[in-house]
C-alpha positions as CSV (number, residue, x, y, z in Angstrom):
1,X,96.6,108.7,99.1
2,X,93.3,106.8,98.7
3,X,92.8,104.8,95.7
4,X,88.9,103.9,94.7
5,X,88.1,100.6,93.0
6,X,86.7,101.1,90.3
7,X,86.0,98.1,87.9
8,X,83.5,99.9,85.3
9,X,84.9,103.6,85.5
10,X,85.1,104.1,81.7
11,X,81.6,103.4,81.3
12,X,80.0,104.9,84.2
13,X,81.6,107.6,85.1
14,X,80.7,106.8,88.5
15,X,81.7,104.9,92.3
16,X,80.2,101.9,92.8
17,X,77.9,102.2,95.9
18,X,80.3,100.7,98.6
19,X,83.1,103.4,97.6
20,X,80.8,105.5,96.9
21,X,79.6,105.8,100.8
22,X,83.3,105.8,101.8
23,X,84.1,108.7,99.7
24,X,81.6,111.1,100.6
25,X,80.2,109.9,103.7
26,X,83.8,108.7,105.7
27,X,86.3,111.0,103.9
28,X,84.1,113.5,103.6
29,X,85.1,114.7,100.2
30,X,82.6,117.0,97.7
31,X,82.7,118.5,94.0
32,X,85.7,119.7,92.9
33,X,88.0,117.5,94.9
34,X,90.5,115.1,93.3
35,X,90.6,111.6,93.5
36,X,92.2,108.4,92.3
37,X,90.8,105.5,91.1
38,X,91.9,102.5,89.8
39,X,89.6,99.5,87.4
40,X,91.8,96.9,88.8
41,X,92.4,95.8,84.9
42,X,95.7,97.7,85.1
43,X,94.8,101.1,84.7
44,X,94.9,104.2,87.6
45,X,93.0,107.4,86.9
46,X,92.9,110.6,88.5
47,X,89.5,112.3,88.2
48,X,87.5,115.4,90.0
49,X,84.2,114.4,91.6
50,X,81.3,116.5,89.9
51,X,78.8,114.8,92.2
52,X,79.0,114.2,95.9
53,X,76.3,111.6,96.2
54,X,77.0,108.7,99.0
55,X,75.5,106.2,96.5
56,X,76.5,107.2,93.1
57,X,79.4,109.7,93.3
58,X,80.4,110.9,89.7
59,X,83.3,111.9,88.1
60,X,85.6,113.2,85.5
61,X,88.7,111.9,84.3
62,X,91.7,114.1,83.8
63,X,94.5,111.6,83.4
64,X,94.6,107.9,82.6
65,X,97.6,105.8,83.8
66,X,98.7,101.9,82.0
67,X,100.1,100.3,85.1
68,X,103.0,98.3,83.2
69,X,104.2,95.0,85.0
70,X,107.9,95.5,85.5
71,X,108.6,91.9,84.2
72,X,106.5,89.7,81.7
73,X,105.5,86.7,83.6
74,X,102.5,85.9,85.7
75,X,102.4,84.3,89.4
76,X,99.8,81.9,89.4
77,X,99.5,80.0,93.6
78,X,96.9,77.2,94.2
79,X,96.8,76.6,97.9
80,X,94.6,74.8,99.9
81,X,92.6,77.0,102.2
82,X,93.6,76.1,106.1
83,X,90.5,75.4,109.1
84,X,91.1,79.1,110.2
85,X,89.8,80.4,107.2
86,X,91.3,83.5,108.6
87,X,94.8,82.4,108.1
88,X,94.1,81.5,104.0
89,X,92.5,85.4,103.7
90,X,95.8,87.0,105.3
91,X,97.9,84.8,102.4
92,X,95.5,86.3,100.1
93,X,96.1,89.6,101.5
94,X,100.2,89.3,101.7
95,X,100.5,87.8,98.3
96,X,97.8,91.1,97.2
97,X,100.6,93.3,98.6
98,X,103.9,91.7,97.3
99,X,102.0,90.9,93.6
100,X,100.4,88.2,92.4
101,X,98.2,87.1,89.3
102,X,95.8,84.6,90.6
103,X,95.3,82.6,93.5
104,X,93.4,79.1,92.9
105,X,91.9,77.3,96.0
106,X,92.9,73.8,95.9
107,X,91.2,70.9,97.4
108,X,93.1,68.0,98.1
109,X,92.9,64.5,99.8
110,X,93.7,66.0,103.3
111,X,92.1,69.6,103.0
112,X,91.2,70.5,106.7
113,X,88.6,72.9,104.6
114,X,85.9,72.1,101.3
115,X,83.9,75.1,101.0
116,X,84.8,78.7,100.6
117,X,83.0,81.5,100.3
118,X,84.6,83.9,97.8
119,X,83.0,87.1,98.5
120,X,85.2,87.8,101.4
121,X,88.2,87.1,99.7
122,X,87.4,89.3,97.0
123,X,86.9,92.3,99.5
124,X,89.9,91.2,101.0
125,X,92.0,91.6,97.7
126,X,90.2,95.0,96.7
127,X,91.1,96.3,100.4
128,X,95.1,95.3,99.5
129,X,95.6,96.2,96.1
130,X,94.4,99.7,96.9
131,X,96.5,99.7,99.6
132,X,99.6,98.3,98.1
133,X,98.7,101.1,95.1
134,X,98.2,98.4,92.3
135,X,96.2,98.7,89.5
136,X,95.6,95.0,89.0
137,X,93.1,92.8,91.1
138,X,94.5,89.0,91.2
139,X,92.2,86.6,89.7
140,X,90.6,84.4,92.6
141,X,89.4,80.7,91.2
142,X,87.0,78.6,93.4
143,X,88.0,75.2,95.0
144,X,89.4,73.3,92.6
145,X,89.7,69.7,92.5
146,X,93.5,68.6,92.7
147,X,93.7,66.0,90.1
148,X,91.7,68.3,87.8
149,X,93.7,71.6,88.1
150,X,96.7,69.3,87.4
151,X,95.8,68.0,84.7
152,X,94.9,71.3,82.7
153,X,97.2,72.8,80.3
154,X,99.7,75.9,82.1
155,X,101.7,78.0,79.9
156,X,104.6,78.7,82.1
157,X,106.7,76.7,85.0
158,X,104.7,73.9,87.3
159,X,105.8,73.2,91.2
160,X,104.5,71.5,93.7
161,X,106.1,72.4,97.4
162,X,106.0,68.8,99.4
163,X,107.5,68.3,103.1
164,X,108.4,64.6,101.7
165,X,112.2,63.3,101.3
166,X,112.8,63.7,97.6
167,X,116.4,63.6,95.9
168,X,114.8,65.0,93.4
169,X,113.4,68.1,95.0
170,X,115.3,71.6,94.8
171,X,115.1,75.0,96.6
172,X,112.5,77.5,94.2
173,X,114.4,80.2,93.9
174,X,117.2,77.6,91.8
175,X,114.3,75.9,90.2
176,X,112.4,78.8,88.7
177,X,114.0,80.5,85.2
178,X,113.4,84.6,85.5
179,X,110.7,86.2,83.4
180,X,108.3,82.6,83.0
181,X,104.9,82.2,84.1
182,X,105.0,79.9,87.6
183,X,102.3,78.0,88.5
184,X,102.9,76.7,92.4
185,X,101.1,74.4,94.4
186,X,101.2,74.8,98.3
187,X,99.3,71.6,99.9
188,X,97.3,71.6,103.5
189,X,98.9,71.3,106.5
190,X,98.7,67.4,106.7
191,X,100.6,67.8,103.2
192,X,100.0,66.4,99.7
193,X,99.1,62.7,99.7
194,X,101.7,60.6,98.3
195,X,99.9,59.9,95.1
196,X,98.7,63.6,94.6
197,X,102.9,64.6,94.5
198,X,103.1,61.3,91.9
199,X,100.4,62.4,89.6
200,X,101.7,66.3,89.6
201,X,104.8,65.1,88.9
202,X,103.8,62.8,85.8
203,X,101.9,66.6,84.8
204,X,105.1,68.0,84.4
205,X,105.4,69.8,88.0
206,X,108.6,70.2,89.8
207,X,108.8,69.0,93.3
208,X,110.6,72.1,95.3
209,X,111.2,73.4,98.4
210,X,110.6,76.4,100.6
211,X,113.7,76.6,102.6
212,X,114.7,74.2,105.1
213,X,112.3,75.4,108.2
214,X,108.7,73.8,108.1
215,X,106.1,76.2,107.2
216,X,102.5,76.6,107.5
217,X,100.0,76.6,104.4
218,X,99.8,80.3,104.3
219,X,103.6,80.9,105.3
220,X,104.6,78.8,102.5
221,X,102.2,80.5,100.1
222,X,103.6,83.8,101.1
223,X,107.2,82.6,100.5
224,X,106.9,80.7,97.4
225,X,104.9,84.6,96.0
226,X,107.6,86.6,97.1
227,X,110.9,84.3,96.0
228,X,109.3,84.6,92.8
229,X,108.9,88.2,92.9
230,X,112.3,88.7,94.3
231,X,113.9,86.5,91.2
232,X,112.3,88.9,88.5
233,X,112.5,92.0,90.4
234,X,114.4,94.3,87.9
């Protein structure tokens, strides 16, 4: 089944250009044909196209359907974005699939990598929430300075995933209470600096771990999304 994304379908009536082409140009579909859609604000629609137009292909709805998240709380993973930016887009593509709410781009003392362009991204999580059939696109924040995104208020659990000996550290998956919002942190692959785990930890973030094997930025990432969706799966 293909799903079109569809961020302004109430209003318009209409495919963006992009899906647009892909409709009527690749797929090769025409008036009368049924389609799905989805606004990627939690909402699927199926629809008939009343105008096969490879820039502005119209529609009309016939059904609406409230995606309902299965549990109430949000997954929230800032992560600093690795040298290959390729391997930070397949994180953002994994954690797409599994479910998450936002992914924040954190820049840290040791990030291999300042800039990022978001753009790509973006496409990147349209591409796997239509594929993964969700109806909610995760929120993407820019590069984010460490000390700052610390600092702000979170509603919900704070962790930060370190590779540093810590009595105090304990496995996620016993950290985390079901059903919260969880806010984790997954450093570069030089690690967090020293102070940057001190200063989380005076913000109220749990130091955690991952399991006991050593994991790569976007490994971890992955992990930490999907022990927390395995927790609240119902």
């Amino acid at each position: 089944m293909h799903i079109f994304y569809t961020p302004e379908i109430e209003t318009s009536k209409e495919l963006p250009e992009e899906e647009s082409q892909h409709c009527v140009r690749v797929l090769r579909l025409k008036e009368g044909d049924e389609i799905h859609l989805t606004d990627g604000k939690g909402a699927f629609y199926k629809a008939v196209i009343t105008l096969s137009h490879p820039k502005h292909c119209k529609v009309d709805i016939t059904e609406t359907i409230y995606y309902t998240n299965p549990w109430p709380g949000k997954i929230c993973i800032a992560i600093a974005p690795t040298k290959n930016i390729d391997r930070t887009e397949w994180f953002a593509e994994k954690c797409t699939e599994i479910g998450i709410d936002e992914i924040i781009l954190l820049k840290c003392r040791f990030s291999e990598r300042k800039e990022v362009k978001n753009e790509r991204i973006t496409k990147i999580l349209v591409s796997a929430m239509k594929q993964s059939l969700k109806a909610v696109l995760p929120v993407l924040s820019g590069m984010t300075e460490f000390k700052k995104l610390v600092a702000q208020p979170f509603d919900g659990e704070k962790f930060i995933a370190h590779c540093y000996d810590d009595e105090n550290k304990i496995p996620l998956k016993k950290a985390y209470t079901p059903g919260r919002n969880a806010l984790v942190l997954i450093g570069p692959e030089g690690d967090f600096s020293t102070e940057e785990v001190e200063i989380a930890v005076k913000n109220g973030f749990k130091p955690i771990s991952l399991g006991n094997s050593r994991l790569r930025t976007e490994t971890a990432g992955v992990v930490a999304c999907h022990t927390l969706q395995l927790i609240n799966e119902r």
